[in-house]
N, C-alpha and C positions, 0 to 999 in steps of 0.2 A: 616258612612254617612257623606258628607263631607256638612258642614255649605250653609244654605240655605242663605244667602245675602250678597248683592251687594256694592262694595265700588262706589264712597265717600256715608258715610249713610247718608241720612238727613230726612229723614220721622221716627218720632215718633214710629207711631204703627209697622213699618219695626224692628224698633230696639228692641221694648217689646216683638213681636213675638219672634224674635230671643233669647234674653237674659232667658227671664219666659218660654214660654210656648214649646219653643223646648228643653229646658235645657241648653242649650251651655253657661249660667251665663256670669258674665263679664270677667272669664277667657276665653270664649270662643272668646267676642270680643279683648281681649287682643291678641290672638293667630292671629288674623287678619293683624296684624299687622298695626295697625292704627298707622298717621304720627299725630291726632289732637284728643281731646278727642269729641267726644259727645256731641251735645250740651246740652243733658237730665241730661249730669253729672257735669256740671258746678257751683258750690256754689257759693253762694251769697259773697261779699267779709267779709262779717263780720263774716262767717261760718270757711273761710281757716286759716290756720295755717304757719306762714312760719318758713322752722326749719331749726336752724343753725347750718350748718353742722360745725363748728371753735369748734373742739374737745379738743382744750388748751384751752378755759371758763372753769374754774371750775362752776359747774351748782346741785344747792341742789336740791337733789333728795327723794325720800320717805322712812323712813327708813327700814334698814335691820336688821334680827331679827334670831338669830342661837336657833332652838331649840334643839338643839344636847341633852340640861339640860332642857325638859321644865317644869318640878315639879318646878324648881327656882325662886321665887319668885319675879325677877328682871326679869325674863321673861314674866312673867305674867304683870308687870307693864309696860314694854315695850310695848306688844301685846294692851292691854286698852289706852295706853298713844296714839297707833296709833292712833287705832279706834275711839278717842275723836279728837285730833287733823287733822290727816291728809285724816284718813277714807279709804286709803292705807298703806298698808306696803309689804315687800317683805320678805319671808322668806326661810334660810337654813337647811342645815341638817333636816328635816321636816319629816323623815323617809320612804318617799312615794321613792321605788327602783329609779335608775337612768335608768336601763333598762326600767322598765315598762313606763316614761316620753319619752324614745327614741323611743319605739314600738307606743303607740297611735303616736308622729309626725310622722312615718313613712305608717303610717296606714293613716294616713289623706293624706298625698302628695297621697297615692294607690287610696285611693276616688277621689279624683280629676284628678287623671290620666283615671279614666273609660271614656268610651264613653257618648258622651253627653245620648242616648237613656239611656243608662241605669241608670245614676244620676237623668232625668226623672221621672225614676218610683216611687220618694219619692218625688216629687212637688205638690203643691196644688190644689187639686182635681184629683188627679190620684195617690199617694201616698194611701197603702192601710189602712193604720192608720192615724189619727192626732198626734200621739206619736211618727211619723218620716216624719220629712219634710223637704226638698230640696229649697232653693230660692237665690233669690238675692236682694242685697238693707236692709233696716226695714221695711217701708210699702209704697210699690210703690202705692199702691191707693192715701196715704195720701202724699205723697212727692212731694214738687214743684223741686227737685232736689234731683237726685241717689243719693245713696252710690255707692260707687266702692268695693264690696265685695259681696263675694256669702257665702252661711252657708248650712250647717246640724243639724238638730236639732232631740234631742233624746230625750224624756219623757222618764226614767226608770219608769217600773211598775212593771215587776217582768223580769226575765232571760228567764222565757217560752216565752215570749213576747218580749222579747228582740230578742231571737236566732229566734222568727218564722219572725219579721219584721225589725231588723235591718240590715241596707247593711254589706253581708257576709265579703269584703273586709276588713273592721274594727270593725266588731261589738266585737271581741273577744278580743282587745284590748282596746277600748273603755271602755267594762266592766270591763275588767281588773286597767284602769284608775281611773275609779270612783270608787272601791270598795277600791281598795290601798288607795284614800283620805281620806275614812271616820273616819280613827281613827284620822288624824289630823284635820278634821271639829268638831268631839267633843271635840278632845283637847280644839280648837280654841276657842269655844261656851262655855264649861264649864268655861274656864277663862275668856271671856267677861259678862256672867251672876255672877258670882262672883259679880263682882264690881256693879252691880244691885242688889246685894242684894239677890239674889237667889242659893241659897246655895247648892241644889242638884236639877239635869232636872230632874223631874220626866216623864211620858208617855206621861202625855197631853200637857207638855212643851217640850219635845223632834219632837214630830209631829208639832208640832205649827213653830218649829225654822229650822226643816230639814226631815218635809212630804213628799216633792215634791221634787227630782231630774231632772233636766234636762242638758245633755253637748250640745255645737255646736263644730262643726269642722268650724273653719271661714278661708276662703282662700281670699288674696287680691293681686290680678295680678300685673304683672308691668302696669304701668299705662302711657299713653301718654305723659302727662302733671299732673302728680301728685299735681302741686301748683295749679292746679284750682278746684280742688275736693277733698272729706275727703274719707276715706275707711267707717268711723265711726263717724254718727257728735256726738257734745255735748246731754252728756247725763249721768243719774246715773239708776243702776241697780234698779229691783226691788225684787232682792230678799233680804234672809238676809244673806247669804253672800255667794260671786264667788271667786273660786278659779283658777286663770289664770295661765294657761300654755305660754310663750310666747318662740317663736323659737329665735334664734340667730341675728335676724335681726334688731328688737327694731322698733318703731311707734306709740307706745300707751302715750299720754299725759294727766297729770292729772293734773284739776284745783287745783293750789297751795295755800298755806295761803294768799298771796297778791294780788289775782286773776289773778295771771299771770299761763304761762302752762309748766307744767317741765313733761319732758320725763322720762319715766320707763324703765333703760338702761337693758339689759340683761345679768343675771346671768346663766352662765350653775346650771342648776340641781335645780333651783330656784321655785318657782310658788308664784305669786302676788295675794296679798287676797285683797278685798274690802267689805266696809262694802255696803249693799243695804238698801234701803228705807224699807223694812218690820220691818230690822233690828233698823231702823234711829225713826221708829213710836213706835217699843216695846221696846225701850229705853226711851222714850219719849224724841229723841232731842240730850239726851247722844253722844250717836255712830255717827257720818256721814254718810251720804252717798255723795257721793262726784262727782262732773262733771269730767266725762271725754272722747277721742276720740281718735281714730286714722288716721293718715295721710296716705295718699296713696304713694307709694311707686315707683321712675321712673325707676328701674334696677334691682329689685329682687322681685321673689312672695315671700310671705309672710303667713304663716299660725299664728291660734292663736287656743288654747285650752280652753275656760270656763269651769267650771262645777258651776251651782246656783242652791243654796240651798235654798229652797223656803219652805212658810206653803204649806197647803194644799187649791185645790181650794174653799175649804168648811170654811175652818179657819175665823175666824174674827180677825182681828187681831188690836191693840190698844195698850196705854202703859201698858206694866206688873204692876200688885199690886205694885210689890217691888220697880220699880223701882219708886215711887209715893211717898216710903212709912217716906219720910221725910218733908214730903209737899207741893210736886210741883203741880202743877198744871195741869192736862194734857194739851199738845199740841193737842193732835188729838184726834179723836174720832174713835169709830167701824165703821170698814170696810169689808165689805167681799172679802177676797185677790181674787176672783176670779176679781169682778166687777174693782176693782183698779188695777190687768195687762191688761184685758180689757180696759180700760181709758187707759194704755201706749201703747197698739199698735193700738189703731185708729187715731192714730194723727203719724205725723214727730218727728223724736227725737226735743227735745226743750229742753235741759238742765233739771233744774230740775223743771218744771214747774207739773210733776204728783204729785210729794206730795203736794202740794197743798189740790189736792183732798180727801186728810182725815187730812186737818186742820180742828179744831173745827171753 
């Protein structure tokens, strides 16, 4: 079905129709071939990023981290050292296949190649689960200006559930994606709770730190005018911690020690961990969670992989005993992690303004 609207757009509700509620997202208005961006997608000037493409800067970047050895005890203090300081890091050798990294990006570019009807059928309020959902933007209710990015979003609950509702194009990859991470997410976890003080995850600290799975497939079109708009604005995750896949292309900038913004160049066979705000709360303060966005893009689409590792919606989540157990003080108090991602998607991304929400 060939795209219901009409150039030059200038009517509001002409373009949400088109974007949300027919499916065609902002790759579909990218495919238009618009000469001008939108004026819906226009940032504020204190939102853009301007990035310098003079590739002879040398530019510090977040560290890299080979776990080829990761029993090594210098590996461990590298991965913490992150987590404290940068609340990024990039890691190699990480044993997750290089095939299995190549098949989910291939599997996304497949989803996005569908027909708008059929990407459709996982959008909000026609999607037959909340465990799969299709959109574009973060929360275009609450946003005085787009994102220039559309997502898929996948709640794991179990594989029955997965194979009966997830889009056939990818889901078998997908799964395959997330379940190959998991032995380096407990790597990952068991050496950041170390330095907490907590010596072995037992059941209720396992569910606590990695209940909740959820991936997106995030796609972000070429873009008219990339410098008047983000793909992704300022913002830190909330879970406790994401494990990013990013494709060949680069985009992603993360606020740096100085408050300036350094780009996260791309490594083949790589995937970038951050810590998130659940993470940043049951440390009490320890770990980071750390602002960051991505830029839009004027001559390549662009895909990106997450997987967040979340408590459970039921969890309360607060600083661990241990990590207290020298006598700090808590920064935060109990929260019920449902009620606090709740609090992050009714508002516009705004940096790090949601933890707030479970300061004491």
């Amino acid at each position: 079905m060939a795209p219901t609207i009409s150039l030059p757009i200038t009517d509001s509700s002409e373009i949400r129709d088109f974007v949300l509620n027919q499916g065609n997202g902002v790759k579909g208005l990218s495919e238009l071939g618009l000469k001008s961006l939108p004026e819906q997608y226009i940032q504020p000037l204190e939102e853009r990023i301007i990035v310098n493409e003079d590739n002879n800067i040398p530019q510090e970047s977040i560290p890299i981290i080979d776990m080829s050895n990761w029993e090594d005890p210098e590996v461990a203090n590298a991965i913490c050292d992150a987590a404290e300081k940068w609340g990024f890091f990039q890691v190699v050798n990480h044993g997750v296949p290089t095939d299995v990294l190549e098949n989910v990006q291939n599997a996304t570019h497949q989803f996005y190649g569908l027909p708008s009807a059929e990407k459709r059928k996982y959008s909000k309020g026609v999607s037959p689960s909340n465990s799969v959902r299709f959109g574009s933007s973060f929360s275009p209710v609450a946003e005085k200006a787009l994102e220039w990015k559309d997502y898929s979003a996948s709640f794991y609950v179990s594989d029955e559930e997965a194979f009966e509702l997830w889009p056939p194009v990818c889901r078998n990859q997908v799964l395959e994606h997330m379940k190959s991470s998991k032995i380096l997410i407990r790597r990952l976890l068991q050496v950041l709770m170390k330095r907490l003080n907590v010596n072995e995850i037992d059941e209720t600290k396992e569910l606590m730190l990695m209940g909740s799975v959820r991936i997106n497939l995030n796609y972000y079109p070429i873009c008219p005018n990339p410098e008047l708009t983000v793909g992704v604005g300022r913002h830190s995750d909330v879970s406790t911690l994401t494990i990013l896949l990013q494709d060949d292309i680069g985009g992603l900038y993360v606020r740096g020690n100085n408050d300036d913004w350094i780009h996260v160049p791309p490594i083949y066979g790589s995937l970038v961990i951050n810590v998130g705000d659940a993470l940043q709360i049951m440390s009490n303060g320890r770990y980071k969670s750390v602002e960051h966005r991505v830029v839009a893009n004027g001559s390549r689409n662009r895909i990106s992989i997450p997987i967040f590792v979340n408590p459970r919606p039921q969890d309360i989540i607060c600083p661990f005993p241990e990590a207290l157990a020298s006598g700090e003080k808590p920064i935060y108090k109990q929260v019920l992690y449902s009620e606090y991602v709740k609090h992050f998607f009714k508002k516009a991304h705004d940096g790090k303004k949601t933890v707030d929400f479970a300061k004491i």
